[in-house]
KOLMI-298767 format. One record per atom (N, C-alpha, C, O, CB): residue number from 1; residue in three letters; chain; x, y, z. Coordinates in steps of 0.1 Angstrom, whole numbers, plus 5000, padded with zeros to 4 digits. Glycine has a CB too. Layout:
residues N
NUM;ALA;A;X;Y;Z
...
END
This chain:
residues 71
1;UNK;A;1288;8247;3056
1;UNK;A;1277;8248;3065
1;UNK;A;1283;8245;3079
1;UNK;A;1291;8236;3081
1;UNK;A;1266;8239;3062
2;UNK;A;1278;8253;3089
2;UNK;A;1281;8246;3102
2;UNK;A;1274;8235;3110
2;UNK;A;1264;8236;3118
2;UNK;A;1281;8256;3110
3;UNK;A;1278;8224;3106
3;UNK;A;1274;8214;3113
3;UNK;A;1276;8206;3123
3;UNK;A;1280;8195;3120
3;UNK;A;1273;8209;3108
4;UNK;A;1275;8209;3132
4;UNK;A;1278;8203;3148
4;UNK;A;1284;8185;3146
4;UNK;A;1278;8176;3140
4;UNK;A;1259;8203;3158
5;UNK;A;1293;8184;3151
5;UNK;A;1300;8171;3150
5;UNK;A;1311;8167;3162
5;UNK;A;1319;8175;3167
5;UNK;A;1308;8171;3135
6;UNK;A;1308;8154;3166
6;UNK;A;1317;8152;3176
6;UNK;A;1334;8149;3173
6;UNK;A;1343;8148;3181
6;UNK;A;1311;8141;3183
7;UNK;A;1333;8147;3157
7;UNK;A;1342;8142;3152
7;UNK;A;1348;8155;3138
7;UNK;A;1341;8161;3131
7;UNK;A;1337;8127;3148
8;UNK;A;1364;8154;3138
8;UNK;A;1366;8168;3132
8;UNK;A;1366;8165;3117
8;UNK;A;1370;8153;3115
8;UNK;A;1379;8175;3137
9;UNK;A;1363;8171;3105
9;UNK;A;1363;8173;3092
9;UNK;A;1370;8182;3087
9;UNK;A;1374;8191;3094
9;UNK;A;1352;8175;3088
10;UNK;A;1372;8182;3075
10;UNK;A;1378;8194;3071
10;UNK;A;1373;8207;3067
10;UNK;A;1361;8209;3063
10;UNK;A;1385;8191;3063
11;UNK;A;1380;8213;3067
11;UNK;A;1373;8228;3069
11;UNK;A;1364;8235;3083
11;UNK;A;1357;8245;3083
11;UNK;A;1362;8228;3058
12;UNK;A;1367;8224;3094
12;UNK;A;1353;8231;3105
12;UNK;A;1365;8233;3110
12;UNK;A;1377;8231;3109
12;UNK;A;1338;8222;3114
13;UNK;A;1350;8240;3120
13;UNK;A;1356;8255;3136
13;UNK;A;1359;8242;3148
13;UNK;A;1351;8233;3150
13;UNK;A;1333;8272;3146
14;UNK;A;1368;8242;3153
14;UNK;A;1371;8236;3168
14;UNK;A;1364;8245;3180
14;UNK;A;1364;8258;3181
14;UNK;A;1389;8235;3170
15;UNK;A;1359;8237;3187
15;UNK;A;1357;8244;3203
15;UNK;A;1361;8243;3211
15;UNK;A;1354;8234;3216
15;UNK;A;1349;8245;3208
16;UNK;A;1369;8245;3220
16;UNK;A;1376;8238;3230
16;UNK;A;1365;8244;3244
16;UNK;A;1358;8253;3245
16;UNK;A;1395;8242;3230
17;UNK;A;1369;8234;3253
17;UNK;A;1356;8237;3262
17;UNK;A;1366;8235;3281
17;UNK;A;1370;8225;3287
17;UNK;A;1339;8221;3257
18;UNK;A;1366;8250;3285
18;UNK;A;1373;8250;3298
18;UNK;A;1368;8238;3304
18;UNK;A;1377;8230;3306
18;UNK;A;1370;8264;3308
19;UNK;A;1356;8234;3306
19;UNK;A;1356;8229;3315
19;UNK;A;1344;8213;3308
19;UNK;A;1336;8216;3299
19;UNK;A;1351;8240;3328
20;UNK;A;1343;8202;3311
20;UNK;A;1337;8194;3301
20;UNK;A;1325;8191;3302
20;UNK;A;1319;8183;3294
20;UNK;A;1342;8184;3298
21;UNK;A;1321;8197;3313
21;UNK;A;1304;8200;3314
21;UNK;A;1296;8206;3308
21;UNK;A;1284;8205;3308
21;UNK;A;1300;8203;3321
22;UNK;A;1307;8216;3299
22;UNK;A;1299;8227;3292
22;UNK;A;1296;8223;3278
22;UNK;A;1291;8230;3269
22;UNK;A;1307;8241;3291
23;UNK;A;1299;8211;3277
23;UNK;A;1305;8201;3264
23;UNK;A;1283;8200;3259
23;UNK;A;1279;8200;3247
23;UNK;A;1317;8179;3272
24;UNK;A;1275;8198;3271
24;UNK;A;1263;8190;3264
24;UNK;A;1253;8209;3263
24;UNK;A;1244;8211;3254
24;UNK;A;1254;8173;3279
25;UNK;A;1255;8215;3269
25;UNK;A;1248;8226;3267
25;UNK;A;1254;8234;3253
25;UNK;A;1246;8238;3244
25;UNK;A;1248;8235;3281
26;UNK;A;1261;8236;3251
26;UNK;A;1272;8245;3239
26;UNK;A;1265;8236;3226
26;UNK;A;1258;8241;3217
26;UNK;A;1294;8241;3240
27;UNK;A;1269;8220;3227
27;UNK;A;1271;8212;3218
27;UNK;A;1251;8209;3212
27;UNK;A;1249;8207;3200
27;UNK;A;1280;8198;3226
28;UNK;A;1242;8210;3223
28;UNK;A;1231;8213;3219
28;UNK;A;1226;8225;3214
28;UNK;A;1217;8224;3205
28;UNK;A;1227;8210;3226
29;UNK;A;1231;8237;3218
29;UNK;A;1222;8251;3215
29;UNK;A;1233;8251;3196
29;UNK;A;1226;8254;3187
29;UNK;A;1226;8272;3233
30;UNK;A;1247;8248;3193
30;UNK;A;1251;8245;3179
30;UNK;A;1242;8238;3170
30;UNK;A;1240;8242;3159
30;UNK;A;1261;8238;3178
31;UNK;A;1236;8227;3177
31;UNK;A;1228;8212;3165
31;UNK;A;1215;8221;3163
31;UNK;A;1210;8222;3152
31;UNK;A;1222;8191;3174
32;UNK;A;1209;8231;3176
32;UNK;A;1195;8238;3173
32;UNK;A;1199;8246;3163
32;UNK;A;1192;8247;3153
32;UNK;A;1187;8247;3184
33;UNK;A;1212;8252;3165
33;UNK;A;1211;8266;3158
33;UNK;A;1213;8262;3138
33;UNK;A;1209;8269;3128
33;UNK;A;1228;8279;3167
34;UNK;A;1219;8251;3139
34;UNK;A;1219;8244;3130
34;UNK;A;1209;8238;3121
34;UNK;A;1210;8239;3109
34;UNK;A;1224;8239;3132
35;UNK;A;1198;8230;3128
35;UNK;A;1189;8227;3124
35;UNK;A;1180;8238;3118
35;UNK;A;1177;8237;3106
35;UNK;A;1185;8221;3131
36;UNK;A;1176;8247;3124
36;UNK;A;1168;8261;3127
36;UNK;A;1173;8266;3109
36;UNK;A;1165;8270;3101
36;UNK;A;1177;8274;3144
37;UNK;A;1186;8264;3107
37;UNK;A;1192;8268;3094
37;UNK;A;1194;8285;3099
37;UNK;A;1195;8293;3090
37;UNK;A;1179;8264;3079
38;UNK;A;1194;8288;3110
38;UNK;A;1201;8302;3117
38;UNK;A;1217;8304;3110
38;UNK;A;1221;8316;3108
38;UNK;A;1204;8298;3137
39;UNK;A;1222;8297;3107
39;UNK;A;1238;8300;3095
39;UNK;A;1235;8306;3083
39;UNK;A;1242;8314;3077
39;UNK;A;1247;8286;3089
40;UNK;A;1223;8302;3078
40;UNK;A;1220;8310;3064
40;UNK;A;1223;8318;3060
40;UNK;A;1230;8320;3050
40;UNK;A;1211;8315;3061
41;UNK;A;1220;8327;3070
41;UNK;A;1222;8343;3072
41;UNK;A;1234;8353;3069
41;UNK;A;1235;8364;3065
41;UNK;A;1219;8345;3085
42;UNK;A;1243;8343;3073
42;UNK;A;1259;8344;3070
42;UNK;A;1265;8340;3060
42;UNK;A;1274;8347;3056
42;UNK;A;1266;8339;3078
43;UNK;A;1261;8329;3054
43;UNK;A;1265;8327;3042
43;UNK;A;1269;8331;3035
43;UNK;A;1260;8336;3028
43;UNK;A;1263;8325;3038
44;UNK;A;1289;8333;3029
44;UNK;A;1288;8341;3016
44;UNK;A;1294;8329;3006
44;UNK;A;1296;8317;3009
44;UNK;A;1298;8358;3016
45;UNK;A;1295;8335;2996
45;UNK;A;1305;8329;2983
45;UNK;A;1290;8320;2972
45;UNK;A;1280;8314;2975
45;UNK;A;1324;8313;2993
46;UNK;A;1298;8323;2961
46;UNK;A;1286;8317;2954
46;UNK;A;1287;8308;2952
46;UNK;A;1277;8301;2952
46;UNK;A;1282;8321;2943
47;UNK;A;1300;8301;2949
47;UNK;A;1300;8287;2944
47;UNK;A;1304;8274;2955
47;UNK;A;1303;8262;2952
47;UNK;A;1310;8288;2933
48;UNK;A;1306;8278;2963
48;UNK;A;1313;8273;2979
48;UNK;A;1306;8280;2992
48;UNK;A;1312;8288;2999
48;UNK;A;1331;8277;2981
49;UNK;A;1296;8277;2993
49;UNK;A;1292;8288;3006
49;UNK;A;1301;8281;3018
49;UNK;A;1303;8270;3023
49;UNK;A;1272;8287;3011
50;UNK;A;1306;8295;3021
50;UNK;A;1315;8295;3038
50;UNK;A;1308;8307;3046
50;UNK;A;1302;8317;3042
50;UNK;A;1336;8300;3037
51;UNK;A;1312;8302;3060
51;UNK;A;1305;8315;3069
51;UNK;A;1323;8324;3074
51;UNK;A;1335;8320;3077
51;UNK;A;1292;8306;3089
52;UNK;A;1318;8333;3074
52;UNK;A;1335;8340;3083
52;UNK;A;1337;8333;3098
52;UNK;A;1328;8333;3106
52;UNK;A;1333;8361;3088
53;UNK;A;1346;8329;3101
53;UNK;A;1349;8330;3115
53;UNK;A;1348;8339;3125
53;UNK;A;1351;8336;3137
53;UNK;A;1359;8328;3115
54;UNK;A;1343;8350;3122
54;UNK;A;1342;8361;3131
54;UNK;A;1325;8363;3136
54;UNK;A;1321;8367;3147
54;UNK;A;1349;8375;3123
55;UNK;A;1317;8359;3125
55;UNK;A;1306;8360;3125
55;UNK;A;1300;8348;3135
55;UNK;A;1291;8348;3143
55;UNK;A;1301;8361;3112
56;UNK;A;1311;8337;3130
56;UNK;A;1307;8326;3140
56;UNK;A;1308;8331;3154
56;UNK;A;1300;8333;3163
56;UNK;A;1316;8314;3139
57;UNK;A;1325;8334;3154
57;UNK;A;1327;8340;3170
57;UNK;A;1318;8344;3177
57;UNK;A;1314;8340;3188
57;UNK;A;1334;8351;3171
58;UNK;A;1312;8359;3167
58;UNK;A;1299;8365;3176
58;UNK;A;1290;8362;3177
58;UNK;A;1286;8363;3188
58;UNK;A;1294;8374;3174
59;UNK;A;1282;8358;3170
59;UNK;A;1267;8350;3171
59;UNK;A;1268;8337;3182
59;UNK;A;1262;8335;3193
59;UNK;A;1262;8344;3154
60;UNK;A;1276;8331;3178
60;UNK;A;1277;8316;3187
60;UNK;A;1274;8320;3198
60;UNK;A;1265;8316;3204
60;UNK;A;1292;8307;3187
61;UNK;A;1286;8334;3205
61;UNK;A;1288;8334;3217
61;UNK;A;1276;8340;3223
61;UNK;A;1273;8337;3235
61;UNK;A;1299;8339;3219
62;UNK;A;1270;8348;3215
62;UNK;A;1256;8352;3220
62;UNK;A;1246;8344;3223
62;UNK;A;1237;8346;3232
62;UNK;A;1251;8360;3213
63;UNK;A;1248;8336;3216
63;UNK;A;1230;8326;3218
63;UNK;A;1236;8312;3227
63;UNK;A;1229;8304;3233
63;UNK;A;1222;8319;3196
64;UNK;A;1248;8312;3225
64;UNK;A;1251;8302;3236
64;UNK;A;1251;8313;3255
64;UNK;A;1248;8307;3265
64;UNK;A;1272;8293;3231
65;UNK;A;1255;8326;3255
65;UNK;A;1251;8334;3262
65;UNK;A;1238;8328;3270
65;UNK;A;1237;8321;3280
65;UNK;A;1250;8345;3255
66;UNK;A;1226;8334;3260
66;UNK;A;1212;8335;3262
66;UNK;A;1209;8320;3269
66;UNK;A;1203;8318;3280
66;UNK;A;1204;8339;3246
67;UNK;A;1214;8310;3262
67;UNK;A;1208;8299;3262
67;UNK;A;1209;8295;3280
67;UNK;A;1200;8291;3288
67;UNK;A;1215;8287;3249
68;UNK;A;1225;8296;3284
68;UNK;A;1230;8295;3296
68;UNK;A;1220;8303;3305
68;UNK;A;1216;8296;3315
68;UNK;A;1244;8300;3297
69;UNK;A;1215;8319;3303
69;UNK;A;1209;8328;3309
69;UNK;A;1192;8319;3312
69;UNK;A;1187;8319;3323
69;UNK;A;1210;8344;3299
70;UNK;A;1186;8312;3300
70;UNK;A;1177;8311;3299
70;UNK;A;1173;8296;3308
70;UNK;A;1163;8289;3310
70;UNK;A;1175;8314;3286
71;UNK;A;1182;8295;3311
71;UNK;A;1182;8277;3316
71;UNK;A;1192;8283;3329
71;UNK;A;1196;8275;3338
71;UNK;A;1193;8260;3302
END
């Protein structure tokens, strides 16, 4: 599952962030998109659900997009 964390685990996505202001907007529109259960959707494997990294890529970057646009 993707779960927003300040602290790293194994198996998660790193973000690195140009600049560290971008650190509270990114790091919030992840915990919504998370809560929301918005990863579902991606989910494969039956016995281990993982999401692809690519799917993350694209979606993340979109709705962190929007979120910037919308604010």
């Amino acid at each position: 599952m993707i779960k927003p964390s300040k602290e790293l685990f194994t198996n998660s996505f790193v973000i690195l962030f140009p600049h560290p202001e971008d650190f509270d907007t990114i790091y919030l529109t992840a915990y919504a998109l998370w809560k929301t259960k918005f990863w579902h959707q991606f989910l494969i494997g039956s016995v281990i659900p993982f999401i692809r990294l690519q799917d993350v890529r694209k979606e993340f970057a979109s709705k962190v997009n929007q979120e910037i646009k919308d604010h």
